[in-house]
py3Dmol code that shows the C-alpha trace and the ligand (Angstrom):
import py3Dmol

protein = """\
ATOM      1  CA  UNK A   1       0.000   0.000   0.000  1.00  0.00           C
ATOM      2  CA  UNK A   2       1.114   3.367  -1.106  1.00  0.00           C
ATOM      3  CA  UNK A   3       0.871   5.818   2.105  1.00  0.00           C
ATOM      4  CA  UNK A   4       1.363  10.025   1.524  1.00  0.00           C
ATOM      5  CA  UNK A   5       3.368  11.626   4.106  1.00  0.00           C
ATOM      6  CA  UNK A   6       4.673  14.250   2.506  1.00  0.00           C
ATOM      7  CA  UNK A   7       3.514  16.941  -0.780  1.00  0.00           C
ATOM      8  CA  UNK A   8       5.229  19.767  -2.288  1.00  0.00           C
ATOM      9  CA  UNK A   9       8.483  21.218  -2.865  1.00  0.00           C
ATOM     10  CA  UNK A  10      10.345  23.675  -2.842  1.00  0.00           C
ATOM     11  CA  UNK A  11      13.663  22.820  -4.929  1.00  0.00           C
ATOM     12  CA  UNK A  12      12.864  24.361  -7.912  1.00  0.00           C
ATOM     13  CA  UNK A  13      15.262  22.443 -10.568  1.00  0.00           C
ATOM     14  CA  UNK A  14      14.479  24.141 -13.964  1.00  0.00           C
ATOM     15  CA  UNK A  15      12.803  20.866 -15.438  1.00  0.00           C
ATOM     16  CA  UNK A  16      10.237  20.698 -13.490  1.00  0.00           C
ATOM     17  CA  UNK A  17       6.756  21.371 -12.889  1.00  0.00           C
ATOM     18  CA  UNK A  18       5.976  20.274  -9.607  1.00  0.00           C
ATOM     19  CA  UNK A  19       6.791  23.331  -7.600  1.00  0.00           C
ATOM     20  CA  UNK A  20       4.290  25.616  -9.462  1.00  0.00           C
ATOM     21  CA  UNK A  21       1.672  22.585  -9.864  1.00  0.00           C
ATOM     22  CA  UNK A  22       1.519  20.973  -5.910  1.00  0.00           C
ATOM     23  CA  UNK A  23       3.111  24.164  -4.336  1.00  0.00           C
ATOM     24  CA  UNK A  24       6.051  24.182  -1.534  1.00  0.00           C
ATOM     25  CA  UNK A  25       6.660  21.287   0.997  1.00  0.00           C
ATOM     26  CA  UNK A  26       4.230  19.930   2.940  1.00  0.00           C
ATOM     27  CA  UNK A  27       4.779  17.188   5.800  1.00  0.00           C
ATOM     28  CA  UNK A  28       1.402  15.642   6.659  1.00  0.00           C
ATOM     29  CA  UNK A  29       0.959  15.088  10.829  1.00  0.00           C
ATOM     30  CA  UNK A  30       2.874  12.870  12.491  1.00  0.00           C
ATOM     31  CA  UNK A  31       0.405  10.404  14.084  1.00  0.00           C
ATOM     32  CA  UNK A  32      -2.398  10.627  11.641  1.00  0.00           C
ATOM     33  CA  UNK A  33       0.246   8.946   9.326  1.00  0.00           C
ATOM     34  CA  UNK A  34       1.036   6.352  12.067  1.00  0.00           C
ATOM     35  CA  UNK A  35      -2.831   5.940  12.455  1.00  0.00           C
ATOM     36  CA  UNK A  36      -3.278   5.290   8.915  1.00  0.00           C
ATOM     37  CA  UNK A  37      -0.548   2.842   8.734  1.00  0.00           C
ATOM     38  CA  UNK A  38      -2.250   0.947  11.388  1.00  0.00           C
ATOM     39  CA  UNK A  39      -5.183   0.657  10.081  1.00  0.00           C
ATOM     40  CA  UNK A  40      -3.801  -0.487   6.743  1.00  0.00           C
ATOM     41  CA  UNK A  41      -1.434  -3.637   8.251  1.00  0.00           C
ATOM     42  CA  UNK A  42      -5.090  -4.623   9.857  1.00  0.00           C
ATOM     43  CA  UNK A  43      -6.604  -4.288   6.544  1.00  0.00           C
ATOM     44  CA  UNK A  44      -3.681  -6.978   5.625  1.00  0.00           C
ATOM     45  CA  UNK A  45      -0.767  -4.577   4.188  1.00  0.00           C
ATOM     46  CA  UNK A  46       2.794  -6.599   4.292  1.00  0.00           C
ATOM     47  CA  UNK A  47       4.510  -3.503   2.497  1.00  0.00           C
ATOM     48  CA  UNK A  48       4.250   0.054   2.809  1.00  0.00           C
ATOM     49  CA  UNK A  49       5.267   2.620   0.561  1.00  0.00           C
ATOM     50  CA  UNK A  50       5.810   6.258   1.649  1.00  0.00           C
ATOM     51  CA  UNK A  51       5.162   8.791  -0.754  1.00  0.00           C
ATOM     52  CA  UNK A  52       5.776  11.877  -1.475  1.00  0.00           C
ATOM     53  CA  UNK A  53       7.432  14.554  -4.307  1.00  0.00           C
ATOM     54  CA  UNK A  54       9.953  14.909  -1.808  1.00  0.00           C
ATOM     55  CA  UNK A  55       9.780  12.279   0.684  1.00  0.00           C
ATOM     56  CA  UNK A  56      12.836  12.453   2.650  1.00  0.00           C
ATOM     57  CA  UNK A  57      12.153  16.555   3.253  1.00  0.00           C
ATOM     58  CA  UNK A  58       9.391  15.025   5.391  1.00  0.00           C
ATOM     59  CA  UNK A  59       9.626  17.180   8.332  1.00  0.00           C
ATOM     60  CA  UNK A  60       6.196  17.598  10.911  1.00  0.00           C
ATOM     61  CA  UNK A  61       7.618  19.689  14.101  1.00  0.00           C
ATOM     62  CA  UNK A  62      10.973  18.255  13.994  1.00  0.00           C
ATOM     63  CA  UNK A  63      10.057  14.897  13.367  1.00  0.00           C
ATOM     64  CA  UNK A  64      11.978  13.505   9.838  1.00  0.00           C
ATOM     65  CA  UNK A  65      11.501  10.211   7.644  1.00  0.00           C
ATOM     66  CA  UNK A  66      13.689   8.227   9.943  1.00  0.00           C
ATOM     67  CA  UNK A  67      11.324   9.025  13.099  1.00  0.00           C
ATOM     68  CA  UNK A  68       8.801   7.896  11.217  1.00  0.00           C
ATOM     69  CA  UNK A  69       9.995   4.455   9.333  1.00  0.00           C
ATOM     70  CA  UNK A  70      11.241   3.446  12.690  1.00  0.00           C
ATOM     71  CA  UNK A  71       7.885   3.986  14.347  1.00  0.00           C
ATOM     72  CA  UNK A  72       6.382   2.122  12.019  1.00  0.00           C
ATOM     73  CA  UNK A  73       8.539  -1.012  11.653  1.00  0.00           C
ATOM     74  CA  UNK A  74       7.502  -1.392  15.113  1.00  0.00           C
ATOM     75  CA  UNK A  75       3.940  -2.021  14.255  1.00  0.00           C
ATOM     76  CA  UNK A  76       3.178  -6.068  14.604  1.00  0.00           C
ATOM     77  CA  UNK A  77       2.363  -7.020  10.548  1.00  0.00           C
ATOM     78  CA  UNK A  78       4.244  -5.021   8.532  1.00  0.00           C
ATOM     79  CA  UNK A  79       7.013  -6.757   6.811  1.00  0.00           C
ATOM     80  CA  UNK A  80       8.317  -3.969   4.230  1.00  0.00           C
ATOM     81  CA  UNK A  81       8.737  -0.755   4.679  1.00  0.00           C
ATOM     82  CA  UNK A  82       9.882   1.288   1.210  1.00  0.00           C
ATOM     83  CA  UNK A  83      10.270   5.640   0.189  1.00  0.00           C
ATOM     84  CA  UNK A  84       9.924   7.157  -2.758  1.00  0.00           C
ATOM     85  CA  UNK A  85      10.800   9.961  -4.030  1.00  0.00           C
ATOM     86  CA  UNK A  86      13.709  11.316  -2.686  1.00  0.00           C
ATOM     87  CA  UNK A  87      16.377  13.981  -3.451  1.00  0.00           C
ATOM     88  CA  UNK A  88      20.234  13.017  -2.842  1.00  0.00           C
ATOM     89  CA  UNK A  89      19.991  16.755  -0.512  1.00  0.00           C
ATOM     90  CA  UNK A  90      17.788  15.470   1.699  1.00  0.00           C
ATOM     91  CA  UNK A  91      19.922  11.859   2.344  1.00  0.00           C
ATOM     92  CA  UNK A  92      20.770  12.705   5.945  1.00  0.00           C
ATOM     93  CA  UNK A  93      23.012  10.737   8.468  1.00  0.00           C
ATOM     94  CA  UNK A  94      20.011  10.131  10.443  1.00  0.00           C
ATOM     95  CA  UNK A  95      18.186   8.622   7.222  1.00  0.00           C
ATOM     96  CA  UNK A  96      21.507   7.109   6.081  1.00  0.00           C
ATOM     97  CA  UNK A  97      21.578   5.324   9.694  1.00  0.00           C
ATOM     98  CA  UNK A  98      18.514   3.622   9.669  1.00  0.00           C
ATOM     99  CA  UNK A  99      19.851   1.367   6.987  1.00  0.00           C
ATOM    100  CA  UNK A 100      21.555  -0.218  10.142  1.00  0.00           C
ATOM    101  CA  UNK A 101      18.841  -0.215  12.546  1.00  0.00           C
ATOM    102  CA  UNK A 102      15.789  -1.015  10.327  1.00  0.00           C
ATOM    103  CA  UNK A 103      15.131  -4.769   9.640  1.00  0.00           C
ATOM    104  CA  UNK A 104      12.039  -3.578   7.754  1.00  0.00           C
ATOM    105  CA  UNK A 105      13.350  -0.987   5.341  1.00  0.00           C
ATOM    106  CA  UNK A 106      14.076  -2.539   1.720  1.00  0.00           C
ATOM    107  CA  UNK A 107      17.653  -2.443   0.279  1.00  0.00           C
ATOM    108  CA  UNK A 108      16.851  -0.647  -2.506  1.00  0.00           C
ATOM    109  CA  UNK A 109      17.915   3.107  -2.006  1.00  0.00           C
ATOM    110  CA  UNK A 110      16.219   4.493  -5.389  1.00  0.00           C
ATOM    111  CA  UNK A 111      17.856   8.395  -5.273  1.00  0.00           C
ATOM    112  CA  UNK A 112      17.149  10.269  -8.352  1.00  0.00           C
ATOM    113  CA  UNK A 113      20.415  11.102 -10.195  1.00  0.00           C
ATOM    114  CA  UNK A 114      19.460  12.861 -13.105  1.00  0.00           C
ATOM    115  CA  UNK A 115      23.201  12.896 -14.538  1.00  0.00           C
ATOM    116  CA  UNK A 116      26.537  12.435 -13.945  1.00  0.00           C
ATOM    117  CA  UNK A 117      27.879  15.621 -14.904  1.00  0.00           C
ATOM    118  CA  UNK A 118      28.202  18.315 -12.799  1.00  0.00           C
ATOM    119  CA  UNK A 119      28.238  21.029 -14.846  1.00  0.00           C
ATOM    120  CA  UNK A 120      24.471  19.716 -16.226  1.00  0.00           C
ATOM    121  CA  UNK A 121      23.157  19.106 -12.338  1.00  0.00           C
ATOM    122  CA  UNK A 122      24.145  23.035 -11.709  1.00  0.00           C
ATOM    123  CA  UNK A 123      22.683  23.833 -15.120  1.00  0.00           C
ATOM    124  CA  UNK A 124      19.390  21.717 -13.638  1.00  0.00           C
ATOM    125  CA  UNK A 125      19.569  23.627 -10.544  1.00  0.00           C
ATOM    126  CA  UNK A 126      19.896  19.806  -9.374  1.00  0.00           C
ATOM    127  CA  UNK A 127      21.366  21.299  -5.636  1.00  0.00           C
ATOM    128  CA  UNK A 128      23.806  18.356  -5.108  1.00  0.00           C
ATOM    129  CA  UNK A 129      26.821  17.190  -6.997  1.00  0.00           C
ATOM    130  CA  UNK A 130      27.959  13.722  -7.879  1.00  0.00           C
ATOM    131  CA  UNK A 131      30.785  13.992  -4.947  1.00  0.00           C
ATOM    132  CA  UNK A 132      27.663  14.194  -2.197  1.00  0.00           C
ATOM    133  CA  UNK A 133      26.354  11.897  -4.238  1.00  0.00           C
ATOM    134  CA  UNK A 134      29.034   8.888  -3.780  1.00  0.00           C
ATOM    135  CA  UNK A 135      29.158  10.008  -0.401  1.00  0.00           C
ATOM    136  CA  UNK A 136      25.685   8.736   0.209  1.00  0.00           C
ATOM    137  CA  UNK A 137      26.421   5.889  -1.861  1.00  0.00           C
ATOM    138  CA  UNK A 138      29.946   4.890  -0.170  1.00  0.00           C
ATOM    139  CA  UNK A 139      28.031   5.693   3.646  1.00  0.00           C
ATOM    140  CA  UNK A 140      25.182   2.970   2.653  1.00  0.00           C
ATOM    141  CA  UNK A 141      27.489   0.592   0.997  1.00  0.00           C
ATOM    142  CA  UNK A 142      29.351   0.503   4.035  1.00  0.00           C
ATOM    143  CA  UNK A 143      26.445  -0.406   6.526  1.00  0.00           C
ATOM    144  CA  UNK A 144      25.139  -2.818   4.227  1.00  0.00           C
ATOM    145  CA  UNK A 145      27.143  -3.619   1.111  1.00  0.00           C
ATOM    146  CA  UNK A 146      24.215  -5.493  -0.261  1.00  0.00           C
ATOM    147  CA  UNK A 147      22.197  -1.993  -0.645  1.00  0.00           C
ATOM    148  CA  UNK A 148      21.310  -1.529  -4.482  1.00  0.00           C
ATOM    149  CA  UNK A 149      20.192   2.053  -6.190  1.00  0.00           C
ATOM    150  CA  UNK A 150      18.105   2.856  -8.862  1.00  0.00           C
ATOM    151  CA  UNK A 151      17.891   6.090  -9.802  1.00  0.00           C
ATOM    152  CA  UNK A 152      15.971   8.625 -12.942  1.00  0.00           C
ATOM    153  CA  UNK A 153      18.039  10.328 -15.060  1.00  0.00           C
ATOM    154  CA  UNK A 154      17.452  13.001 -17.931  1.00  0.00           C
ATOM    155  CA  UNK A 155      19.396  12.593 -20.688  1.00  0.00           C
ATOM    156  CA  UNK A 156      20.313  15.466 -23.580  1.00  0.00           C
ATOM    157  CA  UNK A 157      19.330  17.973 -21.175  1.00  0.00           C
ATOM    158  CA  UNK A 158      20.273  21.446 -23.012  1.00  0.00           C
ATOM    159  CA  UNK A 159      23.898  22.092 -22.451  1.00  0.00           C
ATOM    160  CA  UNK A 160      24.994  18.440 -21.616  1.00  0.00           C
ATOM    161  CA  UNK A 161      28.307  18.114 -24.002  1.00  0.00           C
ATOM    162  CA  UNK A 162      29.879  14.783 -25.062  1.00  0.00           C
ATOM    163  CA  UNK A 163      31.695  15.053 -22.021  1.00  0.00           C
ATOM    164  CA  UNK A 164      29.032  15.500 -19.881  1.00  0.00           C
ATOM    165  CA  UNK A 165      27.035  12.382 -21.262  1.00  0.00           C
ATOM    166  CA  UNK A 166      30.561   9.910 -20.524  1.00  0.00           C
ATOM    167  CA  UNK A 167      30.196  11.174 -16.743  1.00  0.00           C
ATOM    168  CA  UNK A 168      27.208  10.059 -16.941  1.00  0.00           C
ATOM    169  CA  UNK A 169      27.700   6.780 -18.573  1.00  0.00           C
ATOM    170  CA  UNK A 170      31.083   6.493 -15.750  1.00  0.00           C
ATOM    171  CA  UNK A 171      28.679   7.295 -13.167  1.00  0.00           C
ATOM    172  CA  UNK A 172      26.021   4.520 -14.277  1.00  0.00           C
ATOM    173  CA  UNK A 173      29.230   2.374 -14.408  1.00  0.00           C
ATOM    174  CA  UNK A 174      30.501   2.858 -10.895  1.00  0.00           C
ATOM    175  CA  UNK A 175      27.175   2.877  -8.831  1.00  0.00           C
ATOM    176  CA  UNK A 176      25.537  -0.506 -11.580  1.00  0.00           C
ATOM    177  CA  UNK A 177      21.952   1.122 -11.009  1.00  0.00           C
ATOM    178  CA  UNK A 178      19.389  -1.255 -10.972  1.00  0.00           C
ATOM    179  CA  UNK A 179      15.622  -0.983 -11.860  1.00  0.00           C
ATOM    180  CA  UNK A 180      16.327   2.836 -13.158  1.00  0.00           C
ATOM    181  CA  UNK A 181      14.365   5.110 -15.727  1.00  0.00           C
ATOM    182  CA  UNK A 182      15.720   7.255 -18.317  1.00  0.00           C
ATOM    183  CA  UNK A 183      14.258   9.784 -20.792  1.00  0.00           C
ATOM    184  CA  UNK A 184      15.371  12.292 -23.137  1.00  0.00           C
ATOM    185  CA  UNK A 185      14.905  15.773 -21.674  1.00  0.00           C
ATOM    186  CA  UNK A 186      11.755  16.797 -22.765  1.00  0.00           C
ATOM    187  CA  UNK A 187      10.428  20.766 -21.638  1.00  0.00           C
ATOM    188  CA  UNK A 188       7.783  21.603 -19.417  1.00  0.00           C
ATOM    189  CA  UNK A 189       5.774  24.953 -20.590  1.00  0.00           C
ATOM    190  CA  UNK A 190       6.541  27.418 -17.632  1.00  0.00           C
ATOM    191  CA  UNK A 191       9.926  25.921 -16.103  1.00  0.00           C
ATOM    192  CA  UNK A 192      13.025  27.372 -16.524  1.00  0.00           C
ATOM    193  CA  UNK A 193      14.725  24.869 -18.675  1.00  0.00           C
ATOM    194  CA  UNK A 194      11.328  25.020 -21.180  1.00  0.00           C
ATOM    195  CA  UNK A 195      13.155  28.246 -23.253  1.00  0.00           C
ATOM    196  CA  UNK A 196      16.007  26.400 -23.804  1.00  0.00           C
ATOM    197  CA  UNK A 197      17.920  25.450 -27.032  1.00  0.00           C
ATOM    198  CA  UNK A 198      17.208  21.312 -27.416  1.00  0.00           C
ATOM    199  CA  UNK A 199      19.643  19.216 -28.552  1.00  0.00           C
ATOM    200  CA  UNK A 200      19.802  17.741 -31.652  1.00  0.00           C
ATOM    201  CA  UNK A 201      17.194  15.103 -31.308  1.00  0.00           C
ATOM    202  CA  UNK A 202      19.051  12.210 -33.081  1.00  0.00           C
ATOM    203  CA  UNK A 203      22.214  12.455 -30.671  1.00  0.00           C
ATOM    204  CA  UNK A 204      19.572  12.751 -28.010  1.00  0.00           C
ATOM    205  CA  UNK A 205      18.312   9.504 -29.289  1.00  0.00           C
ATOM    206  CA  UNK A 206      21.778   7.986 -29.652  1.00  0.00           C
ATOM    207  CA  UNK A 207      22.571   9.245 -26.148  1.00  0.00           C
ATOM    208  CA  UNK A 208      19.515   7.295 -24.434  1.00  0.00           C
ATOM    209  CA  UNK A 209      20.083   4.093 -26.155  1.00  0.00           C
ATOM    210  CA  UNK A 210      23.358   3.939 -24.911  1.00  0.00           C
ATOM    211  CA  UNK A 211      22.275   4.658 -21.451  1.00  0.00           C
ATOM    212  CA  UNK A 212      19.241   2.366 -21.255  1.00  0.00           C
ATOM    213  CA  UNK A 213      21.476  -0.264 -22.900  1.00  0.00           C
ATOM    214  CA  UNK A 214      23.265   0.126 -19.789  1.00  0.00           C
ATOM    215  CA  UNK A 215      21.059  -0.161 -17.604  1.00  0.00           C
ATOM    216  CA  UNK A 216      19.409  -2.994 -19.078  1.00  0.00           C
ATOM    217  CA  UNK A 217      22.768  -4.778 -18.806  1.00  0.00           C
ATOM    218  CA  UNK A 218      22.836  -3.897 -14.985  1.00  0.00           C
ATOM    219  CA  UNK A 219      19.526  -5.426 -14.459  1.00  0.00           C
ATOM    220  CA  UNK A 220      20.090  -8.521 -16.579  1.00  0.00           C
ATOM    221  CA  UNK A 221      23.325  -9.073 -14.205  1.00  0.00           C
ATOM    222  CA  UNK A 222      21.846  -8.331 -11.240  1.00  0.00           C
ATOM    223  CA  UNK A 223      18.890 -10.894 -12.397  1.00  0.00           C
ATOM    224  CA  UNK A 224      21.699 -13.652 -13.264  1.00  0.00           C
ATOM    225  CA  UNK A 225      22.985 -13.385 -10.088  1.00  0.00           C
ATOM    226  CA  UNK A 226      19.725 -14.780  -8.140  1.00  0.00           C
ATOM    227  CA  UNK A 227      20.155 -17.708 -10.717  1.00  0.00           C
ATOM    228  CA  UNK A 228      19.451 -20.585  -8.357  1.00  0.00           C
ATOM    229  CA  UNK A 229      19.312 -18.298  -4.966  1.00  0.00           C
ATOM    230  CA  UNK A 230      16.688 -18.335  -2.597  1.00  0.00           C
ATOM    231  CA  UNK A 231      15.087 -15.208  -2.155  1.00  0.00           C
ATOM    232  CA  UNK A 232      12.054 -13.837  -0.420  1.00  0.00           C
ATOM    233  CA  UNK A 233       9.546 -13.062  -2.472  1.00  0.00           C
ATOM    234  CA  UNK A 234       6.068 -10.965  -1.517  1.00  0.00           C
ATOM    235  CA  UNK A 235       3.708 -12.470  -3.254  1.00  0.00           C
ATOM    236  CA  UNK A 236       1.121  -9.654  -4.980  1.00  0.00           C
ATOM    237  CA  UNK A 237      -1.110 -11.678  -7.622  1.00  0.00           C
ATOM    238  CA  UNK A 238      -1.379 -14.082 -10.266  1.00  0.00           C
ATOM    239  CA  UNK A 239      -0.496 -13.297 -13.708  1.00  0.00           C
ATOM    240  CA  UNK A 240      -2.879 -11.872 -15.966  1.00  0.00           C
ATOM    241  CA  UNK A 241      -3.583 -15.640 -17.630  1.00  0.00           C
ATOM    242  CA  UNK A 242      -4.124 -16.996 -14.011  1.00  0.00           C
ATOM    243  CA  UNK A 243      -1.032 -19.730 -14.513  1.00  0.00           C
ATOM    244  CA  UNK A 244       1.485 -18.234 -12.316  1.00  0.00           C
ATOM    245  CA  UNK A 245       1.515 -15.973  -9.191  1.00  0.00           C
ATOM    246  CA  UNK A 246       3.450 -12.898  -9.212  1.00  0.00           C
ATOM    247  CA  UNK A 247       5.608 -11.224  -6.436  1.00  0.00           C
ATOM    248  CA  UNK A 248       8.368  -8.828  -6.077  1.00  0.00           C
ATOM    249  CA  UNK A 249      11.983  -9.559  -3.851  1.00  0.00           C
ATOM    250  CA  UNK A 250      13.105  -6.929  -2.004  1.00  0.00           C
ATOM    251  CA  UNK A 251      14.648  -5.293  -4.499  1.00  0.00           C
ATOM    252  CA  UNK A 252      11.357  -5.115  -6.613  1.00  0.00           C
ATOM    253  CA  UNK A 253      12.468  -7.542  -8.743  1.00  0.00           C
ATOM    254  CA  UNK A 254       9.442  -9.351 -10.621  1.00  0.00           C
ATOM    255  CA  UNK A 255       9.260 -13.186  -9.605  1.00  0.00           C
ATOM    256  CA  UNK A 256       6.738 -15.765 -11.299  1.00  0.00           C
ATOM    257  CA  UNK A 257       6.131 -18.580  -9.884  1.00  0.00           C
ATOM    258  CA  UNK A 258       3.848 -21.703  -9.913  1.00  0.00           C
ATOM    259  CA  UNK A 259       1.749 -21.478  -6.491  1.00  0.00           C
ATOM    260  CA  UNK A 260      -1.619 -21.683  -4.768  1.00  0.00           C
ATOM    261  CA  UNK A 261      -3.690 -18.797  -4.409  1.00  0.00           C
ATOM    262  CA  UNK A 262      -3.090 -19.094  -0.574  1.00  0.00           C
ATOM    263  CA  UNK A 263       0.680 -17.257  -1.059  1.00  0.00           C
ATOM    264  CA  UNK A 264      -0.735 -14.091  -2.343  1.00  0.00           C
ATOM    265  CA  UNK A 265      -0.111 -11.173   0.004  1.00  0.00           C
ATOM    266  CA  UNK A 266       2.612 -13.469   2.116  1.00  0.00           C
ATOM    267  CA  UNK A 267       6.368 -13.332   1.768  1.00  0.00           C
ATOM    268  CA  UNK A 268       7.493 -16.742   0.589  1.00  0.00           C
TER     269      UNK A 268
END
"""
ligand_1 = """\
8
LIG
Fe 11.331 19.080 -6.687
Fe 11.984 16.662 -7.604
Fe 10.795 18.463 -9.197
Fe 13.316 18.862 -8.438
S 12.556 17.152 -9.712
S 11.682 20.386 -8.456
S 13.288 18.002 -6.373
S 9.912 17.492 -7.394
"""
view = py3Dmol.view(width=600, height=400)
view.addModel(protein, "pdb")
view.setStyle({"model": 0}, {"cartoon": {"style": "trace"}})
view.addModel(ligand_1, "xyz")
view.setStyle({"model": 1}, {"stick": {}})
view.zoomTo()
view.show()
């Protein structure tokens, strides 16, 4: 179950629309999140997924994300606790150290990139740079070196050079996202970034193949490697022809399997 905690925000990078469409942050109270998260692990939820534009700005009277997943994971039923979607500012040491306190929150850290290249995340008005950025990723590695990201990333955005687009592909190289999307930069009316000059739109094409080749190779490896491993699976539904169920390992990996109907909504 998907559970809002959080709206808003007020980051402004030039791409994007949702500053001027949902308005500035907005952290949602404390306990009436805590009372709805209740009341869906007794309607049966295993997982819980907190959303929000900017989930890890979540902030109600001093009280951040890592308050709050740790609350939860305390309530009896809930097996999976996941956040989405969060900006690599916001990746505090408190958030960071949860990852070694939290038996409930999934190793999959998906932290929204965008590119490699410095020069293109100040041109974004992206507010980190990729050196905070491997920070993060070196301080999660190191708790648990079995934590995985996934991350979005714009490619072509106006500006980004030849250059630029190899840190990008070094970047996707060094961190081997997993489960990641990619598009080519594509302008919102009313941002910042929507006046512009586009580039050429078959390098931009060129540009994204190589990247999602990439990351398709990442996720075919990562895949290989559960080759004959046993993992646990939460088990959603069956497959649209009824044969198989479906589920997702902790990584959101998609797992079919043969089954009775009596797995769905367990971890197996
Ligand atoms: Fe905010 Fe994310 Fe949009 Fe940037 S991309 S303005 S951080 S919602």
């Amino acid at each position: 179950s998907f559970l809002t905690i959080q709206e808003g925000c007020d980051k402004f990078c030039h791409f994007c629309v949702v500053p001027y469409t949902r308005g500035p942050e907005y952290s949602r109270s404390f306990d009436q999140i805590m009372e709805e998260a209740k009341q869906l692990i007794d309607n049966g939820t295993k997982e819980i997924i907190l959303l929000g534009q900017n989930v890890n700005a979540y902030n109600f009277e001093g009280l951040h994300l890592s308050k709050l997943i740790l609350e939860i994971e305390k309530l009896p039923g809930v097996e999976r606790i996941r956040y989405t979607t969060s900006h690599p500012k916001d990746m505090t040491d408190d958030l960071i150290d949860v990852y070694k306190s939290s038996k409930k929150l999934m190793p999959l850290v998906h932290l929204p990139v965008q590119s490699g290249s410095n020069k293109v995340l100040d041109l974004m008005n992206r507010k980190h740079t990729i050196k905070t950025y491997l920070e993060i990723f070196n301080k999660l590695k190191k708790i648990n070196p079995n934590i995985k990201f996934s991350s979005d990333f714009i490619i072509a955005y106006p500006g980004e050079d030849e250059n630029d687009f190899e840190d990008t592909i070094k970047l996707i190289d060094e961190i081997k996202f997993i489960n990641s999307f990619s598009f080519i930069f594509s302008p919102r009316p009313g941002t910042v970034a929507s006046d512009l000059h586009e580039i050429d739109k078959k390098i931009s094409r060129e540009r994204l193949e190589i990247v999602q080749q990439k990351l398709f190779n990442n996720q075919i490896k990562m895949n290989k490697s559960l080759e004959d491993k046993t993992i646990n699976v939460l088990v959603e539904n069956r497959t649209d022809d009824r044969s198989k169920l479906f589920g997702r390992s902790e990584y959101m990996t998609s797992v079919l399997f043969s089954g009775k109907d009596e797995l769905i909504g367990k971890i197996v």
